[in-house]
N, C-alpha and C positions, 0 to 999 in steps of 0.2 A: 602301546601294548597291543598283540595280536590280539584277532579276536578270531569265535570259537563260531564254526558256518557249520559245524556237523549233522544238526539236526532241526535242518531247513533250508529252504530255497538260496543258493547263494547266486545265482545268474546274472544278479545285479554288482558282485564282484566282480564276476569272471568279463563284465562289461567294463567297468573301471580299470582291472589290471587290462586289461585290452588296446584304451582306449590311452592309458597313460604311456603307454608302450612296454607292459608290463613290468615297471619297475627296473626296467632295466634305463642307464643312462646314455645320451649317444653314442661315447665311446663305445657303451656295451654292444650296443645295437649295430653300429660300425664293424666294427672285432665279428659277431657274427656273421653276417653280410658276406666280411670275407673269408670266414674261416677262419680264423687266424687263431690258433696255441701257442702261446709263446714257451721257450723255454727257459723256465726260471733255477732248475737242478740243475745246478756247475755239477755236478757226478755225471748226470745225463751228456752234456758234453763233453765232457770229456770221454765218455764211451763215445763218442760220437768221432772226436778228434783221434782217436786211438783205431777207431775200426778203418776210417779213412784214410790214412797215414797220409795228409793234404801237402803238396807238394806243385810247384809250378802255379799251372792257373786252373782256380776252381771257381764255380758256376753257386751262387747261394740263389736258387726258389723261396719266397717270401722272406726275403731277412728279416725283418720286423724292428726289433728295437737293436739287435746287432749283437748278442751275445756271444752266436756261433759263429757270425761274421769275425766278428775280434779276433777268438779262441784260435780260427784258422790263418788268420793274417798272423797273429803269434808264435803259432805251429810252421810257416815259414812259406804259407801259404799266398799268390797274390789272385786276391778277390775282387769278382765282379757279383754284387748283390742284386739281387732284383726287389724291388718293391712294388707294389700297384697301389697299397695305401698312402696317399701324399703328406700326410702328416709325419708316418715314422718316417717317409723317404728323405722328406725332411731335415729329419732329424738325427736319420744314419747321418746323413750325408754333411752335414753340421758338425756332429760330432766325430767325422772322421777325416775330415777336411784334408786334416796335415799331414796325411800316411799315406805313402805313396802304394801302398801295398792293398788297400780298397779303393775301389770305386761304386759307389752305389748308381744304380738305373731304376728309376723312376720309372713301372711300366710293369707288364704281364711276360713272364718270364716265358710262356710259352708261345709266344710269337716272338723272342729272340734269334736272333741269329745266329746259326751256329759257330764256333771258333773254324778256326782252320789250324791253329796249332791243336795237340793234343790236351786236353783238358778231362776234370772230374768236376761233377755234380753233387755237393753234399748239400742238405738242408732238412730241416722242421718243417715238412712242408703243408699247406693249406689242403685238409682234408676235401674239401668241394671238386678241385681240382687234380688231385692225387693220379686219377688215370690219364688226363693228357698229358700231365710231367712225365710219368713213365713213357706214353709213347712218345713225347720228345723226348724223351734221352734213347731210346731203341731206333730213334730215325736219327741221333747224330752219327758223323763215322770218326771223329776224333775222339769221343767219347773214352778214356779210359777206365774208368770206374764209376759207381752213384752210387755215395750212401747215402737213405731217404730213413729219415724217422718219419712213418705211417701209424694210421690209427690202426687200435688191434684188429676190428673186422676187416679191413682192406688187406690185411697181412695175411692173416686167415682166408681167406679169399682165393687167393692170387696163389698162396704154397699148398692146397688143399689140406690145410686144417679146419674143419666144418665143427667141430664142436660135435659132442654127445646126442646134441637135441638134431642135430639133421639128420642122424641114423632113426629117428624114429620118425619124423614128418615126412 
């Protein structure tokens, strides 16, 4: 049962959740480290498959457990996934074994290599890293598209949408 720290000292929690890694488990603690969102709304990708119309070869920045990987290798897409977690990479890479249509890479998608045929960049990608992805895809030259699902401040950001509250600070 919770208990109720409102009215008195609690610092001697705030040392325990601290100190236990606050409650979170290493997965969790991992997941953050690297950022990582996964996408678990099939609508979401499929907006995602739809805005990319994925064709030939596409680039996935953090695939993670592989949902949009798939989505795009289905869509008639042939994927090279990136992962830097070795666990999911793993575990794409296990579960995708037989399809000739992925390849997972175990590694930091932005010290990849760029293709030399023409290619596109879709991905959920790891908020931490969101601006070197962008400048790696603005320094590839085969580059023919990137669709990126971004967090909403980074979006806002970047299209000069500032929100209500930066007109007044």
């Amino acid at each position: 049962m919770a208990q109720n720290y409102a009215h008195g000292n609690y610092s001697h929690t705030q040392k325990q959740v601290r100190n236990s890694g606050g409650g979170r488990t290493p997965a969790d603690r991992r997941r953050r480290a690297l950022s990582q969102n996964f996408l678990a709304d099939r609508h979401a990708v499929d907006l995602m498959i739809k805005a990319a119309a994925p064709e030939g070869l596409v680039l996935e920045p953090g695939s993670g457990p592989g949902v949009l990987t798939l989505a795009l290798a289905e869509a008639g897409a042939r994927v090279i996934g990136y992962e830097i977690d070795p666990r999911l990479a793993g575990t794409l890479a296990a579960r995708t074994r037989d399809d000739p249509r992925i390849e997972v890479v175990r590694g930091d998608f932005t010290t990849a290599r760029v293709p030399r045929e023409p290619f596109a960049v879709v991905g959920n990608i790891p908020y931490s890293i969101t601006s070197r992805i962008v400048d790696w895809c603005l320094r590839a030259r085969e580059l023919t598209s990137a669709t990126l699902l971004t967090q909403r401040e980074y979006a806002r950001k970047r299209t000069g949408d500032y929100g209500r509250w930066s007109l007044v600070t």
